[in-house]
Wavefront OBJ file of the C-alpha trace (Angstrom):
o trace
v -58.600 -83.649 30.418
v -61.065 -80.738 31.509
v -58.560 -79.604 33.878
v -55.756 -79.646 31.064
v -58.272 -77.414 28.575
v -59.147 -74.994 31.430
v -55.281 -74.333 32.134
v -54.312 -74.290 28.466
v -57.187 -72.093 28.035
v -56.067 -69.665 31.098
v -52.251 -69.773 29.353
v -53.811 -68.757 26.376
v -55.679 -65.747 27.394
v -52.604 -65.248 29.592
v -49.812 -64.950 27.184
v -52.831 -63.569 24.559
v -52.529 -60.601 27.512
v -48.964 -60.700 27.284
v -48.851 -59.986 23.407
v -51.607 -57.835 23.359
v -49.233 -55.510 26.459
v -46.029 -55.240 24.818
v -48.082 -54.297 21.310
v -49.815 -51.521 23.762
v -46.352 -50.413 24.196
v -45.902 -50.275 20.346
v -48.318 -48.166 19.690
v -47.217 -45.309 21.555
v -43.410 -45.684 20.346
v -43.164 -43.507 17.130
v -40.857 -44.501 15.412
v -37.306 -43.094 15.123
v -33.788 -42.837 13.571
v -31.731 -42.674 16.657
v -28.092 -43.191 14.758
v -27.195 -42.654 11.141
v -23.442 -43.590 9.603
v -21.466 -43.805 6.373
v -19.298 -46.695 7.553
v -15.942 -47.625 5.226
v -16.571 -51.155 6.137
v -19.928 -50.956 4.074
v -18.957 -48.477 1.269
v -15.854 -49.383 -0.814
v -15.892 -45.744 -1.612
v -14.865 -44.753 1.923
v -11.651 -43.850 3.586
v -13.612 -43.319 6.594
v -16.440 -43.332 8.986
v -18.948 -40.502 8.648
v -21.192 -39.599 11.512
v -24.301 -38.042 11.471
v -26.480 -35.438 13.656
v -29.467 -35.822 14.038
v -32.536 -33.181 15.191
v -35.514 -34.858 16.069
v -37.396 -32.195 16.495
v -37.302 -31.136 12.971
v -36.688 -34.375 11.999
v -33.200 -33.332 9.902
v -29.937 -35.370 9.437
v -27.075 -32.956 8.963
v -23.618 -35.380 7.854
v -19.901 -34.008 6.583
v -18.389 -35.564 3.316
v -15.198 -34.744 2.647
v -14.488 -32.772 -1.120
v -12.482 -35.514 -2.299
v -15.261 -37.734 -1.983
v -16.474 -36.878 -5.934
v -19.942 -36.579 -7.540
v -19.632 -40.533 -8.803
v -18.415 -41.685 -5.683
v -21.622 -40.275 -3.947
v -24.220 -41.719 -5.877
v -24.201 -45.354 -4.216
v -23.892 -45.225 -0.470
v -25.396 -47.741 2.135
v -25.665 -45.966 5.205
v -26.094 -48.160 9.034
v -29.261 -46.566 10.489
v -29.955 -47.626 14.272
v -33.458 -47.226 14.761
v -35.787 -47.153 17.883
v -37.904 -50.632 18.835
v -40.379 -51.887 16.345
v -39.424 -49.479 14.012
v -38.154 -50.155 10.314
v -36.466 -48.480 6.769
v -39.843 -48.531 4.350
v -36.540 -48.516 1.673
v -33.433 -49.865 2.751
v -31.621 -49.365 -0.945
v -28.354 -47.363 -1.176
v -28.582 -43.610 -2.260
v -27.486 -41.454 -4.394
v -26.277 -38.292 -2.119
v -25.330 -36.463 -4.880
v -28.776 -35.204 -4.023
v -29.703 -32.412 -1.163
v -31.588 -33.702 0.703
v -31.448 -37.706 0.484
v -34.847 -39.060 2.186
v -35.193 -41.851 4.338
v -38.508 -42.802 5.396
v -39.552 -45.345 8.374
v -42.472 -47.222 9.772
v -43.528 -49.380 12.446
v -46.166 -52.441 13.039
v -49.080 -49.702 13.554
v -48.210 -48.036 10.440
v -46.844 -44.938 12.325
v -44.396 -43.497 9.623
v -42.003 -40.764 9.491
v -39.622 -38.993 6.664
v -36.062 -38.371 7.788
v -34.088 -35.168 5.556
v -30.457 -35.902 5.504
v -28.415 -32.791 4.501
v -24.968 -33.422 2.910
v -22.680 -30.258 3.994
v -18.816 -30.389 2.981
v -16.491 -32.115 5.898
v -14.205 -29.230 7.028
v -10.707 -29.809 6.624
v -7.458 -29.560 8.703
v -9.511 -28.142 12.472
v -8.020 -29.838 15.402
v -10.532 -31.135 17.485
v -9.247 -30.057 20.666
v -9.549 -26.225 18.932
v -12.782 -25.229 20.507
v -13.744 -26.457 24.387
v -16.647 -25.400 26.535
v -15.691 -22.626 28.930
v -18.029 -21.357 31.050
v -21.980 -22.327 32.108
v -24.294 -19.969 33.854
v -28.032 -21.076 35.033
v -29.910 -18.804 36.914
v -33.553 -19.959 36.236
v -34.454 -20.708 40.078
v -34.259 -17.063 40.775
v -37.663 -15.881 39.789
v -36.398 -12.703 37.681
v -39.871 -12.375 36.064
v -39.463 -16.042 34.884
v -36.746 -15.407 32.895
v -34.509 -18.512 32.081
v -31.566 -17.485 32.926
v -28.394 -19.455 31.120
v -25.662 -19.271 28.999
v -22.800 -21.574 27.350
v -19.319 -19.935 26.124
v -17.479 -21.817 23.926
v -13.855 -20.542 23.984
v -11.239 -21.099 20.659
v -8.030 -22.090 22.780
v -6.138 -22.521 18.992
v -4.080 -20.280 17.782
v -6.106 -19.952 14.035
v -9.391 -18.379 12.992
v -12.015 -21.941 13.498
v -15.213 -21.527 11.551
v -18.040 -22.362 13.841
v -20.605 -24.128 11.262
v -18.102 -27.379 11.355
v -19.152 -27.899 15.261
v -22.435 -29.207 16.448
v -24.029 -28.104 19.781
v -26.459 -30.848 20.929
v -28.404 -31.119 23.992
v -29.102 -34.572 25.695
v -32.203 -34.329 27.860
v -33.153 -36.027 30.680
v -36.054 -35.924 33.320
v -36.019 -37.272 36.518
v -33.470 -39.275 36.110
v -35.267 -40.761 32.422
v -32.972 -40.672 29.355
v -35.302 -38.483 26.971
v -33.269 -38.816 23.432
v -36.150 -38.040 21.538
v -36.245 -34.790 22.733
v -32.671 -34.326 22.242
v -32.238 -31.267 20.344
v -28.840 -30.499 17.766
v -27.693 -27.622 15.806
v -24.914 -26.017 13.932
v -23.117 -23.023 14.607
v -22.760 -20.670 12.617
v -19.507 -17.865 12.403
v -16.137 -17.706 13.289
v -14.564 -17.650 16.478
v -11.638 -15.501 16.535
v -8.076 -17.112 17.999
v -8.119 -17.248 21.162
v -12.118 -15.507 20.969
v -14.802 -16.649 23.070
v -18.626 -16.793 21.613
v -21.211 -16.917 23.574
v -25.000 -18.117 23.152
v -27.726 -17.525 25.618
v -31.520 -18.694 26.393
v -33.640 -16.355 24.178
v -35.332 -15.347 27.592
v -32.449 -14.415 29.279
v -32.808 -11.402 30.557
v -29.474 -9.302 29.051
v -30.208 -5.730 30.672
v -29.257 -7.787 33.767
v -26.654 -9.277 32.963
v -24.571 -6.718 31.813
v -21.457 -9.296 31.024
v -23.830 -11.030 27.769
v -25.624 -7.442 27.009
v -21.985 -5.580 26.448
v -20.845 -8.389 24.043
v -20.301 -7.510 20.198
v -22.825 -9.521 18.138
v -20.020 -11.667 16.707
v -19.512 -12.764 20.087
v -22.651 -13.997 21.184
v -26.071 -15.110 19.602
v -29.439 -15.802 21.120
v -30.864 -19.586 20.847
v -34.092 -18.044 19.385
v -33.016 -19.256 16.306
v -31.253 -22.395 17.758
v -34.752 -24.228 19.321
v -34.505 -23.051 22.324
v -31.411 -25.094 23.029
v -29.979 -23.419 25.846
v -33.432 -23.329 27.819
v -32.154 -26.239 29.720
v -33.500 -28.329 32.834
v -30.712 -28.489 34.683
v -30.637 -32.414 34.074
v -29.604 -31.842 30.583
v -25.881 -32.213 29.325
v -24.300 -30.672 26.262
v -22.246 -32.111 23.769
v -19.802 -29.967 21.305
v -19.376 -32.272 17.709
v -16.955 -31.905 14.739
v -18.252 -33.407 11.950
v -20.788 -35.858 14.204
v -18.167 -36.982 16.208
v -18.463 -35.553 20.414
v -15.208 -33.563 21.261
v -16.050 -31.757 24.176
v -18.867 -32.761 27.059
v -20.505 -30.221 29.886
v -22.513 -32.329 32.262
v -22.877 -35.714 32.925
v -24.268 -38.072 31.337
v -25.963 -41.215 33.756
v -28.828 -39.567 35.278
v -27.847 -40.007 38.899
v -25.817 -38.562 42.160
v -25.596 -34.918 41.491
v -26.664 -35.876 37.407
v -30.107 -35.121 38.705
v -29.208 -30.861 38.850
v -25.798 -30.362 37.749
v -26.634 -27.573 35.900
v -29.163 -25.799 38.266
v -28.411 -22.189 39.996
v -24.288 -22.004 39.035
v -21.841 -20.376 37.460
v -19.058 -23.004 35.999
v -15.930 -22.106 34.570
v -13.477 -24.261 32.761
v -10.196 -24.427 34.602
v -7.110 -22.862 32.372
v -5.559 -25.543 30.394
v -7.604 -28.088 31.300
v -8.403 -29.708 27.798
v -11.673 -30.676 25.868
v -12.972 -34.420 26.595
v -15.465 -36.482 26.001
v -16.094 -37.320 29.805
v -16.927 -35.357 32.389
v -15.089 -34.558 35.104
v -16.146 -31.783 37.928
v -12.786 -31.387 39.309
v -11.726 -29.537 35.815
v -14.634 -26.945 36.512
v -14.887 -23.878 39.417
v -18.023 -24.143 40.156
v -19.883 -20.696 42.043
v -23.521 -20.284 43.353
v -25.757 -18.625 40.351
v -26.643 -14.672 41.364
v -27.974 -12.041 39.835
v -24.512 -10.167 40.255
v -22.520 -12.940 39.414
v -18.859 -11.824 38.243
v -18.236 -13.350 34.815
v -15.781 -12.863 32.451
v -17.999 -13.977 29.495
v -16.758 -13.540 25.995
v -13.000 -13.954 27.114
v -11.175 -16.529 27.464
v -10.752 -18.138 31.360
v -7.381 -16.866 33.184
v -5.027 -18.922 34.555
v -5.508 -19.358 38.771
v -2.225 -19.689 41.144
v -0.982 -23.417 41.742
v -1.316 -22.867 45.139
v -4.883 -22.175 45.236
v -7.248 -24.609 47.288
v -10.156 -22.613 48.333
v -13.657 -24.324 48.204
v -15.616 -22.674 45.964
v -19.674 -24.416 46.233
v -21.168 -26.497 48.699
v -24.559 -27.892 48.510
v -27.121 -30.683 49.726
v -28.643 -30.748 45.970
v -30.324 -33.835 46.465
v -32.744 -32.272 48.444
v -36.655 -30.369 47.174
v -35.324 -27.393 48.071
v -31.260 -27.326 47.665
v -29.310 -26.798 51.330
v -26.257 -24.395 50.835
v -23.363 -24.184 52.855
v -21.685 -20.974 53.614
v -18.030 -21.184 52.721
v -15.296 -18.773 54.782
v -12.248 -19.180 53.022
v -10.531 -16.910 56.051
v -11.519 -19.318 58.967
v -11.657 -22.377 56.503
v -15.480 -23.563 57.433
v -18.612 -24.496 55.843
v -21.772 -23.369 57.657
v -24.632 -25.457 57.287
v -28.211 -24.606 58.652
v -30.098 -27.749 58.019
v -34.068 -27.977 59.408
v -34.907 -30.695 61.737
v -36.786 -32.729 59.220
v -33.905 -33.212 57.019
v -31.423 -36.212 57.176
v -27.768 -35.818 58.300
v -26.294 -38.194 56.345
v -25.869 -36.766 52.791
v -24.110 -36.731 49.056
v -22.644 -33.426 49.024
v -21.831 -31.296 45.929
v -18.745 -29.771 46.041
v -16.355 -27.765 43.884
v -12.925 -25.829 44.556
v -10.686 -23.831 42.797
v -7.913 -26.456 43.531
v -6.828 -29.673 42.297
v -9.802 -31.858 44.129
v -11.477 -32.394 47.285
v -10.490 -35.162 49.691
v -13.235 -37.336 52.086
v -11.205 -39.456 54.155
v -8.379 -39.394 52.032
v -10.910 -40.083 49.328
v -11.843 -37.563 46.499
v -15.253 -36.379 46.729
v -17.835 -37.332 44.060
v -20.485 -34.781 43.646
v -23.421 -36.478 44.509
v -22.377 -40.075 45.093
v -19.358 -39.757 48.440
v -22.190 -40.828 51.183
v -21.214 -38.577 54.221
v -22.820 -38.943 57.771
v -22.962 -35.089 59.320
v -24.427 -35.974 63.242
v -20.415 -35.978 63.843
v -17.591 -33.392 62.877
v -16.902 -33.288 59.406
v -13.699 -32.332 57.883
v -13.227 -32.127 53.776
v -9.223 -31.382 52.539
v -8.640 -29.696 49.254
v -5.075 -30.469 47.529
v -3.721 -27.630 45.165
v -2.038 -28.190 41.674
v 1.453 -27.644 43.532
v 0.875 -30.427 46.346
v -0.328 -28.035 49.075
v -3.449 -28.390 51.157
v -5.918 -27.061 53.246
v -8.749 -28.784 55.665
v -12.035 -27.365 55.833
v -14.712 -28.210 58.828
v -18.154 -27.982 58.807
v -20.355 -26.344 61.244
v -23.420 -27.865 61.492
v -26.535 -25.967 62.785
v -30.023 -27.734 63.277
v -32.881 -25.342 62.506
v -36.581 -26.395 63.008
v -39.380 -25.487 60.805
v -40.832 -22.385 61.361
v -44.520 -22.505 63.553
v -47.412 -20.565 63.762
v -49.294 -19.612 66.622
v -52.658 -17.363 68.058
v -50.597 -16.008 71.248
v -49.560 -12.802 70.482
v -45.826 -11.184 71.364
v -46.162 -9.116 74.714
v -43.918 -6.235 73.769
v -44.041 -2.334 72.108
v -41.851 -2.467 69.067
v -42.062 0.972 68.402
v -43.599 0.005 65.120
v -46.963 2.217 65.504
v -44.928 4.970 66.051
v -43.108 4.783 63.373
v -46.080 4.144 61.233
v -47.217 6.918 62.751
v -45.042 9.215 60.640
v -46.241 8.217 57.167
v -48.470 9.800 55.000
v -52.027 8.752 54.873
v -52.636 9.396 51.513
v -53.139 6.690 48.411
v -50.587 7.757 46.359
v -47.204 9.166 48.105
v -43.828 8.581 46.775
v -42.334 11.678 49.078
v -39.493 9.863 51.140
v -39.602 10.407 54.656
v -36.527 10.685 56.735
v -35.985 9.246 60.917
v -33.589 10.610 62.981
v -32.200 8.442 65.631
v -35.163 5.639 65.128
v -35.122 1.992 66.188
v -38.003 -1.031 65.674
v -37.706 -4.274 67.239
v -40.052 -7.681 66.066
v -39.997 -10.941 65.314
v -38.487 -11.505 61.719
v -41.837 -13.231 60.233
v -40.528 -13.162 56.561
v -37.218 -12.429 54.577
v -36.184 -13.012 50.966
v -39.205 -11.516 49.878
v -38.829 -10.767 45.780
v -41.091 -7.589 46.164
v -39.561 -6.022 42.918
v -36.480 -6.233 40.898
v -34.977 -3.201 43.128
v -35.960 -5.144 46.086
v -35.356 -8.919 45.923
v -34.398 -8.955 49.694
v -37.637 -7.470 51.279
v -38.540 -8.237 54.671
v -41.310 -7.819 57.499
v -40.677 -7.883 61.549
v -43.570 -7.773 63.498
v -44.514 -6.763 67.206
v -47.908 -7.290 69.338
v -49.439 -3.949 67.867
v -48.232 -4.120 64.178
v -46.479 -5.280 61.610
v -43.317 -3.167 59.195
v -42.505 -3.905 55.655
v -38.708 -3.561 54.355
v -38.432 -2.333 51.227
v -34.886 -4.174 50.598
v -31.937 -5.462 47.976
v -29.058 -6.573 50.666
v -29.404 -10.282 51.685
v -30.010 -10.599 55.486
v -26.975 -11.868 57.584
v -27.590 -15.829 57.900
v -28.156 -15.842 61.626
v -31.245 -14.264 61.241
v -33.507 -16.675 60.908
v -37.105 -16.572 60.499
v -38.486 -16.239 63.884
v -35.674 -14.142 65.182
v -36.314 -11.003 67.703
v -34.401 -7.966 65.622
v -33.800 -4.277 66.144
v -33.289 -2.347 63.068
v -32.509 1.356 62.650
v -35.094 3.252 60.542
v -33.298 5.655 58.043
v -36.120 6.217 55.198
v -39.550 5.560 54.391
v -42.149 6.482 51.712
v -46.021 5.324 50.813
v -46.778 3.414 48.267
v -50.190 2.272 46.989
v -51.378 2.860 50.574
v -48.325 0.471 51.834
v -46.121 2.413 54.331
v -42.712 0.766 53.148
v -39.226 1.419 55.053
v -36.571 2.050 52.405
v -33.395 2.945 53.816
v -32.001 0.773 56.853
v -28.928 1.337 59.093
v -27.648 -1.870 60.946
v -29.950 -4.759 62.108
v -29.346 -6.740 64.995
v -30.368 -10.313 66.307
v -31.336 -9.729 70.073
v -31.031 -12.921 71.943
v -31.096 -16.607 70.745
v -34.534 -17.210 71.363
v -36.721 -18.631 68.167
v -40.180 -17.034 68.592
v -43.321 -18.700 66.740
v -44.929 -16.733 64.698
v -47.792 -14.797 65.606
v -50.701 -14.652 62.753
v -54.713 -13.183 62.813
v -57.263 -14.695 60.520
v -59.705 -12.955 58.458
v -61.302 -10.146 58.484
v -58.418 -8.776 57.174
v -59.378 -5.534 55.123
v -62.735 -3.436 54.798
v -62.709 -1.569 52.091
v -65.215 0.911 52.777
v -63.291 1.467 56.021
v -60.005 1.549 54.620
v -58.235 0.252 58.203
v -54.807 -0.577 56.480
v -53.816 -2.008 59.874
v -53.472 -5.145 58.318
v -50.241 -4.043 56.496
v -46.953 -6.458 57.148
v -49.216 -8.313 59.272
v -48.828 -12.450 59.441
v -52.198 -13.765 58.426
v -53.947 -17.656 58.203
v -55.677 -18.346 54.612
v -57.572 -21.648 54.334
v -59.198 -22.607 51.795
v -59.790 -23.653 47.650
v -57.159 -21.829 44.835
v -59.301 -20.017 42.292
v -56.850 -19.358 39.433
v -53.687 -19.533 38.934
v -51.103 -17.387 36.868
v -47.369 -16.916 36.211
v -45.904 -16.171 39.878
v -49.758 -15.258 41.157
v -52.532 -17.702 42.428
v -56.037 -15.935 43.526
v -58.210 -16.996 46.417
v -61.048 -15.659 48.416
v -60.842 -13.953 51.621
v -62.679 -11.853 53.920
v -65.354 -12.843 51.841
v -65.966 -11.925 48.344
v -62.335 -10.407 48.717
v -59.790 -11.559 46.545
v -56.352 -12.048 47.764
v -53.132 -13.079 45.546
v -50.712 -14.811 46.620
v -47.441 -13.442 45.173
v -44.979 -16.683 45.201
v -41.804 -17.673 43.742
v -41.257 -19.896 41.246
v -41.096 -23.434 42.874
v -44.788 -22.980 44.834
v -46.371 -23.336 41.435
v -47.011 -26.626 41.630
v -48.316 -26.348 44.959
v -50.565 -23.691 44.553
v -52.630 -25.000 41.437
v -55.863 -24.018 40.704
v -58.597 -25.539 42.596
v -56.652 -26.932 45.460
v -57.174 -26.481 48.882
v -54.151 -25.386 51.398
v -53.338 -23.702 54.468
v -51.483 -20.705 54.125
v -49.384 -18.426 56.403
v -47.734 -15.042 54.976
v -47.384 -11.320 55.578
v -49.955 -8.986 53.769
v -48.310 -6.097 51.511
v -49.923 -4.428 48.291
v -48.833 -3.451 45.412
v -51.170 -1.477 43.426
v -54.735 -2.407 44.089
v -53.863 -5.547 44.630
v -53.525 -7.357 48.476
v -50.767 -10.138 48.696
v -49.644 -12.904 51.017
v -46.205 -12.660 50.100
v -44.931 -16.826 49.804
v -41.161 -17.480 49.277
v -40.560 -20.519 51.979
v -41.665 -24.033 51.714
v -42.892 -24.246 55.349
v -45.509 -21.238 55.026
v -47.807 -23.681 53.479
v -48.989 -26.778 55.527
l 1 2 3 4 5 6 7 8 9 10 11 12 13 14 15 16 17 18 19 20 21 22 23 24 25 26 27 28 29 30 31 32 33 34 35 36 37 38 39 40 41 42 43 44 45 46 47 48 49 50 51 52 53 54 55 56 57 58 59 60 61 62 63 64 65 66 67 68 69 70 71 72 73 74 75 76 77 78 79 80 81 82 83 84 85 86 87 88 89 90 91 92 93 94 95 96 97 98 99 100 101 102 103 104 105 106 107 108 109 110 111 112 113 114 115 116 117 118 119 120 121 122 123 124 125 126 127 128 129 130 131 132 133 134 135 136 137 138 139 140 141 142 143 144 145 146 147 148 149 150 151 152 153 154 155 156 157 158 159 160 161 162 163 164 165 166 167 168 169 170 171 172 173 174 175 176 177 178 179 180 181 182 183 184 185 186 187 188 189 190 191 192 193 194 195 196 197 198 199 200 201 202 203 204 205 206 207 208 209 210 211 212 213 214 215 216 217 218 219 220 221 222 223 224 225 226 227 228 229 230 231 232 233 234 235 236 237 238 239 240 241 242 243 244 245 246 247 248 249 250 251 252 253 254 255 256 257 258 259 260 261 262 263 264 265 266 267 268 269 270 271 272 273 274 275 276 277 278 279 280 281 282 283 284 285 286 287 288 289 290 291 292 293 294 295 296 297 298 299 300 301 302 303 304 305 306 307 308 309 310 311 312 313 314 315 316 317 318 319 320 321 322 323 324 325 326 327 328 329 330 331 332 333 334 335 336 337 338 339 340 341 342 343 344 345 346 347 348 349 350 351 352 353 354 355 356 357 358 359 360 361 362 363 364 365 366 367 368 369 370 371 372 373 374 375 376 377 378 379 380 381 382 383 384 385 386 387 388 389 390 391 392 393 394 395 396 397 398 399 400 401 402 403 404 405 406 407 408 409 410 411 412 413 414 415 416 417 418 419 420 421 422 423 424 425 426 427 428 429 430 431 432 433 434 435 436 437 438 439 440 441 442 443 444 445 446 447 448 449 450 451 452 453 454 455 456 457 458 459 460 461 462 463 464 465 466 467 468 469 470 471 472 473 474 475 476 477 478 479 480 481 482 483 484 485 486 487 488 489 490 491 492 493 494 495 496 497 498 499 500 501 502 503 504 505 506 507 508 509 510 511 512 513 514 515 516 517 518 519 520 521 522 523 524 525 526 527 528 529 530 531 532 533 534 535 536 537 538 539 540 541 542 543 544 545 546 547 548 549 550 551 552 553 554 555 556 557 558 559 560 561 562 563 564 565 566 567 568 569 570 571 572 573 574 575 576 577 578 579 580 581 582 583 584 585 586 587 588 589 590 591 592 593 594 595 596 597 598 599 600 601 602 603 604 605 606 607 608
């Protein structure tokens, strides 16, 4: 009996735990509307069913009634409310929606409550659904272009009649990693007229339109900024759009399911709708073109999409998404390959995302689903793209293996030239008097490239030999076989100082000399005396160790060569790596910019 009272007593407690968990749960659900209808079914009144919108942000329910739907006729509706777990109507009684706006208020068991507006806006009459269709995406925000978020949507009026915008919904389904977010899905409704046959266009407030010259020489009856939209457009790249008529989805960009290439769909591309290819409520890659995301990228925004040849079957993107840091193939559409230089560390077996301008892409006489089609790389790899007129073409991929780049005390044993040429510049704080070399050649060891020095130099490099190190002051990307760690010879054309940095502005041709991968030669501190002024240390590799003192935008500050402060001037994606008051090991080339001495990071494997 003492034995049955202990265990009944453990149950207790047990499922006592059990209640007292799942009420836990309860009391950080707020509670929500998360579906609002006029159904027929449950209003006599009705012809039809009415959908809703809903913004949970601002906590607003926009619905269309139609104008036939009278005054009387309004003043008695039931509506079907889905509403989140634990969650209930404080007054589930019809109402009158003659008024504007009808409230509906909810609770839940911890007396959480919120108050739901519903706006009642007239149903528009007589638009086709199919009228309007998504037509192009842009997302540039990995690019760190002063942390601008770089993205558009164009919504294109295929009809043949004038469609007034405010009868469509935009609405943004969020997700993060992989988690279905819907209460911080965000809806709202357009507002204008698009034009038949128009395009409109509207952008991230913080997109940067001096850059991209396609949004910036739009009329403003073609485009409008989501500053006044919540921030819709400022997307994750996770997040799928929907396009509504009167609450019901007619048009889907993205998809949906939070998996394969679901994940970042929308991240670093330029998307355009194929011509003809009409609006749905599912998505389906193979109706898009999908391009890489630049800063240049051509776009025809604000006009409708052209119509490509039948015959075409190019591959347009290829990419390892799936990865931290996204692996992109290099696509020749002359010699029909796909160059992929993939580190050591990183599997061979796959879920490529892929896109062409074709009809779809074949995997062993399978079509290829972005993020899902498991493909093993260690052997030849061949991907066949069918055309809308029944043609093909077979594309190979050329795998390269790359290791990680490594760091090492040994210095290089040969004269680059680069003191001489250092030689020639001004040693002076402020000089912005270009210099010009006649018949000049460097040679190093490529220790950085893709440096975002500036936004007239987003391509900078540094090659270093055993006496010195040369910055590149430079916009063109560098060829793909030279790799970090690479022995180069470049021609020096131009040069100027700047803030005490000697900078090389104007190159002739660059060379790879040899095969060889050198590791990369770096000094530790003292790096810089200032009451010496030994600017030596310029393009130099250096070693920082140690704790992360503050931490900005694209700028983290640490202490070296003593009560020295150094920034580190990073891209975007080191931010969470460099966070205030953690401790790392760094590797990087110094440059300056004003008073201020940088280790320039921009690669994943420069901090260990």
């Amino acid at each position: 009996m003492r034995l049955s009272v202990k265990i009944l007593g453990v149950c207790m407690l047990f499922l006592l735990g059990l209640f007292y968990s799942c009420d836990s749960v309860l009391d950080n659900t707020a509670p929500e509307i998360l579906s609002f209808e006029l159904r027929q079914n449950e209003n006599a009144v009705l012809s039809n069913n009415y959908i809703a919108t809903i913004d949970q942000d601002r906590k607003v329910i926009e619905i269309a009634l139609p104008k036939t739907l009278d005054g009387n006729d309004r003043k008695n509706l039931t509506a079907h409310i889905v509403l989140s777990p634990g969650a209930s109507l404080i007054d589930n009684n019809p109402k009158n929606f003659t008024l504007n706006p009808v409230v509906y208020s909810i609770t839940n068991a911890k007396g959480q409550n919120k108050t739901y507006l519903v706006n009642v806006i007239e149903k528009h009459e007589n638009i086709d659904p199919k009228s309007l269709i998504f037509s192009e995406y842009f997302a540039n925000a990995v690019v760190p272009l002063k942390g601008d978020n770089n993205q558009y949507i164009e919504i294109t009026n295929v009809s043949n009649n004038e469609v007034p915008l405010d009868a469509f919904h935009l609405k943004r389904i969020v997700w993060e990693n992989g988690v279905r977010r819907s209460d911080k899905d965000i809806s709202i409704r357009l507002t204008g007229n698009i034009d038949a046959k128009g395009s409109f266009v509207i952008y991230s407030r913080r997109l940067n339109t001096n850059t991209y010259s396609s949004i910036s020489n739009l009329s403003s009856s073609k485009k409008q900024s989501d500053i006044i939209h919540n921030d819709i457009i400022s997307a994750s790249g996770q997040d799928c759009f929907q396009l509504l008529l009167d609450g019901r989805v007619v048009d889907v960009i993205g998809p949906n399911d939070g998996q394969g290439n679901g994940l970042n769909w929308g991240v670093a591309k330029l998307m355009s709708r194929k011509y003809g290819k009409e609006p749905s409520t599912v998505w389906n890659e193979y109706d898009w073109i999908t391009k890489r995301a630049s800063v240049d990228a051509t776009s025809n925004a604000g006009s409708p999409n052209v119509k490509s040849k039948d015959g075409d079957k190019k591959i347009t993107y290829f990419a390892f998404e799936n990865l931290e840091e996204p692996l992109y193939g290099e696509i020749n559409n002359t010699s029909h390959t796909i160059s992929l230089s993939i580190p050591e560390e990183v599997s061979l077996t796959q879920y490529p995302t892929v896109s062409t301008d074709g009809s779809i892409v074949l995997y062993n006489g399978e079509p290829v689903v972005s993020g899902q089609t498991y493909v093993d790389f260690s052997n030849p790899v061949y991907f066949t793209v069918l055309a809308e007129d029944g043609s093909s073409q077979n594309y190979e991929t050329i795998i390269k293996i790359i290791r990680p780049t490594r760091y090492t005390q040994v210095n290089y044993d040969f004269d680059g030239n680069i003191t001489t040429v250092l030689s020639r510049f001004p040693n002076i704080t402020q000089n912005n008097t270009e210099i010009s070399f006649t018949d000049t050649y460097v040679e190093g060891i490529l220790t950085a490239k893709d440096i975002y020095f500036h936004a007239d130099a987003q391509q900078s490099f540094v090659i270093q030999d055993k006496n010195a190190g040369l910055f590149f002051f430079n916009n063109t990307k560098l060829d793909s076989s030279l790799t970090i760690g690479s022995k180069v010879r470049v021609k020096v054309l131009k040069g100027k100082v700047y803030y005490d940095m000697p900078e090389v502005t104007g190159i002739g041709e660059i060379e790879k000399i040899g095969d060889e991968v050198y590791e990369i030669y770096y000094e530790t501190e003292p790096f810089y005396d200032p009451n010496v002024k030994d600017l030596s240390c310029m393009a130099k590799t250096y070693k920082y160790e140690g704790g992360i003192e503050s931490a900005a935008d694209n700028y983290v500050v640490g202490t070296f060569s003593a009560s020295k402060g150094l920034y580190f001037h990073t891209t975007s994606e080191f931010r969470s790596v460099l966070k205030e008051g953690k401790h790392v090991e760094a590797y990087g080339p110094m440059t300056i910019s004003f008073d201020q001495f940088r280790m320039e990071i921009n690669r994943k494997d420069q901090i260990k």
